[in-house]
C-alpha positions as CSV (number, residue, x, y, z in Angstrom):
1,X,-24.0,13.1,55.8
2,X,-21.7,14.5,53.3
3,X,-20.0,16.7,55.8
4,X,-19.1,13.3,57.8
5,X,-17.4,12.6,54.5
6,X,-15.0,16.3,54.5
7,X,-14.7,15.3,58.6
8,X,-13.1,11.9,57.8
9,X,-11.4,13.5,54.7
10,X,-10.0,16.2,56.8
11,X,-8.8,14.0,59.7
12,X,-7.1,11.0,57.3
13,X,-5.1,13.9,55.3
14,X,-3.9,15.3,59.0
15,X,-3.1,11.3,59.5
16,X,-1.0,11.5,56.6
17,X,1.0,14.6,57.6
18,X,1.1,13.0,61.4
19,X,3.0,9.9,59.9
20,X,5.5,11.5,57.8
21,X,7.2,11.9,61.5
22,X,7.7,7.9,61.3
23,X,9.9,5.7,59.5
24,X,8.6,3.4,56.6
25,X,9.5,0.4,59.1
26,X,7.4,1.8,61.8
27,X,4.9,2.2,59.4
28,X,4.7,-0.9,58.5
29,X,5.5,-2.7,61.8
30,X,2.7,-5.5,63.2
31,X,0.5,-3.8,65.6
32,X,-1.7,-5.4,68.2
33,X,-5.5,-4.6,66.9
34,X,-6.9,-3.0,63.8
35,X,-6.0,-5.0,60.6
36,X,-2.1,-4.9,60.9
37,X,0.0,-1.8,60.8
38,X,-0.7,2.4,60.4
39,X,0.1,2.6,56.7
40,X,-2.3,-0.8,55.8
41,X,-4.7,0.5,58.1
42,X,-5.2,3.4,56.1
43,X,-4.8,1.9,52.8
44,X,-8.1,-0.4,54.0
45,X,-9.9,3.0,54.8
46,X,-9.3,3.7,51.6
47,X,-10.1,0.9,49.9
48,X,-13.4,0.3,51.2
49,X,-14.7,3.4,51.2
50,X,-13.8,3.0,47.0
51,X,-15.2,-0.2,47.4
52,X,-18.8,0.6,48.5
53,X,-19.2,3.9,46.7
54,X,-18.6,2.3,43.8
55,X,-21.0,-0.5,44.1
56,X,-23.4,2.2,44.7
57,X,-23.3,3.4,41.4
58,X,-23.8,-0.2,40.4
59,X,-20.0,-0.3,38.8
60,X,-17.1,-3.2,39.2
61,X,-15.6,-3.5,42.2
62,X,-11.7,-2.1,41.6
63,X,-9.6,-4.3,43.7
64,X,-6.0,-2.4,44.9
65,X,-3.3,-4.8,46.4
66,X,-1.2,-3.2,48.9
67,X,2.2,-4.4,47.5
68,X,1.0,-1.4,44.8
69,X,0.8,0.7,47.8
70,X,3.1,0.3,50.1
71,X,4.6,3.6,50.8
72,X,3.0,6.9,52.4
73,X,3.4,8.5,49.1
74,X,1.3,5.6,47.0
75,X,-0.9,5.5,49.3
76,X,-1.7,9.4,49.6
77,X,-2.3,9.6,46.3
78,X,-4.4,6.8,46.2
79,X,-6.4,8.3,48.8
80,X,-6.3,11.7,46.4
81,X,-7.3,10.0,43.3
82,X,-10.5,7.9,44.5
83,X,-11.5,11.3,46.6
84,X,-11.8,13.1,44.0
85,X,-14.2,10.7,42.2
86,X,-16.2,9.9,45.1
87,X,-16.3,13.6,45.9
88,X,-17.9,14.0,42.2
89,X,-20.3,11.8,42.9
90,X,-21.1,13.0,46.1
91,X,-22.5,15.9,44.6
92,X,-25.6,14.3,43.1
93,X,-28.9,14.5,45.1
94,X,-28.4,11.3,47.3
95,X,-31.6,11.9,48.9
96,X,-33.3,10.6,46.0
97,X,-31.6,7.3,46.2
98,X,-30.8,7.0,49.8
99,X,-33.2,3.8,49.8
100,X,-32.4,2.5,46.8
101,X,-31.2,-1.3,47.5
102,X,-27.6,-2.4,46.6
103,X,-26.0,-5.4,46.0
104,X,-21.6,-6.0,45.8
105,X,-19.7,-8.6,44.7
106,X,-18.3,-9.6,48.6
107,X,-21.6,-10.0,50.3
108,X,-25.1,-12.0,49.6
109,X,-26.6,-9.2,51.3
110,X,-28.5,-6.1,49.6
111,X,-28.0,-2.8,51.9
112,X,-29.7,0.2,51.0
113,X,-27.6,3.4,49.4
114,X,-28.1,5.0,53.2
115,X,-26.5,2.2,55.4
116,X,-23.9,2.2,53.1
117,X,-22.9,5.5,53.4
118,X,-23.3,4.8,57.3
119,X,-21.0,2.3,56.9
120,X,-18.7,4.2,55.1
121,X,-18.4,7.0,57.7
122,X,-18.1,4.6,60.6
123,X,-15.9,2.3,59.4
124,X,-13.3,5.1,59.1
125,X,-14.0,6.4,62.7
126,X,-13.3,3.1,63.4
127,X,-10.0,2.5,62.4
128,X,-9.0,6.2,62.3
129,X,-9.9,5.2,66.6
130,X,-7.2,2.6,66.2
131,X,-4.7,4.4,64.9
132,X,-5.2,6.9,67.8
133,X,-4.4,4.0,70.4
134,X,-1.0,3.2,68.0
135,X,-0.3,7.2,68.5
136,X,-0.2,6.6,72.3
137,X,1.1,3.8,72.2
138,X,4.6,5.4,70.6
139,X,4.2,8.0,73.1
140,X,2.7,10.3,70.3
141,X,-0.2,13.0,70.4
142,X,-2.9,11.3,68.1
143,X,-5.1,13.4,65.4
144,X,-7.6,15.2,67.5
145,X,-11.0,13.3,66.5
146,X,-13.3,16.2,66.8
147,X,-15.6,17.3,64.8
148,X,-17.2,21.1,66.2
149,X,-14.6,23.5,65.8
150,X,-13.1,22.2,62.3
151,X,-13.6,24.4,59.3
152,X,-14.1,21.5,56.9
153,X,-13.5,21.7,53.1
154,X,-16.5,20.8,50.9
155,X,-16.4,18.1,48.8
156,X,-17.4,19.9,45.7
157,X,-13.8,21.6,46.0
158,X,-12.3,17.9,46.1
């Protein structure tokens, strides 16, 4: 599973190089689909991928507002930051917890440690799919969504 995580890693940082071709306003510009725009889109990856992890490990949720983020820049290196303290907790043995049952703040539901990190990974392929139909549909090439073939980065060098 953890090598889904350097996959989505690896494909959201080539997002962020993709969209430096793009102007803040087109960045920010309503979209059809998705939860908006590119640059919220990717702040929401983000976000709940900080979200869950962290009520993994049974810690507050952290709440970011976008109007904190609202620039490529911000939004990169809030990407950076939380990466680098999910990919420290990434580290541990997750097998051993994998059916340990969580519960968040934002749901009456309990999931266990393994859907959540299913949910995770998903989610992102999800909306990192979205932003592929926005590449198209400004007559762009999108971020190539495959995984065989990329020489991924572990996450212990994160």
């Amino acid at each position: 599973m953890i090598k889904f995580f350097e996959y989505n890693w690896q494909v959201r940082d080539e997002w962020f190089n993709w969209c430096n071709q793009l102007t803040i306003k087109e960045l920010l510009k309503d979209r059809r689909g998705g939860v908006g725009n590119i640059l919220y889109t990717i702040f929401h990856i983000i976000d709940v991928e900080y979200s869950w992890i962290r009520g993994i490990q049974g810690k507050e949720d952290v709440v970011f507002q976008f109007t904190d983020y609202n620039t490529l820049e911000k939004v990169k290196s809030l990407s950076d930051k939380s990466r680098n303290e999910i990919g420290e907790f990434l580290k541990i043995n997750l097998g051993g917890i994998k059916e340990k049952l969580v519960s968040v703040s934002w749901d009456e539901d309990k999931y266990t440690v393994d859907e959540i990190l299913h949910h995770i990974i998903t989610h992102e392929i999800h909306h990192i799919g979205q932003l592929s139909v926005w590449a198209r549909e400004l007559e762009l090439s999108p971020i190539p969504a495959n995984f065989i073939g990329r020489e991924l980065k572990p996450v212990h060098s994160y």
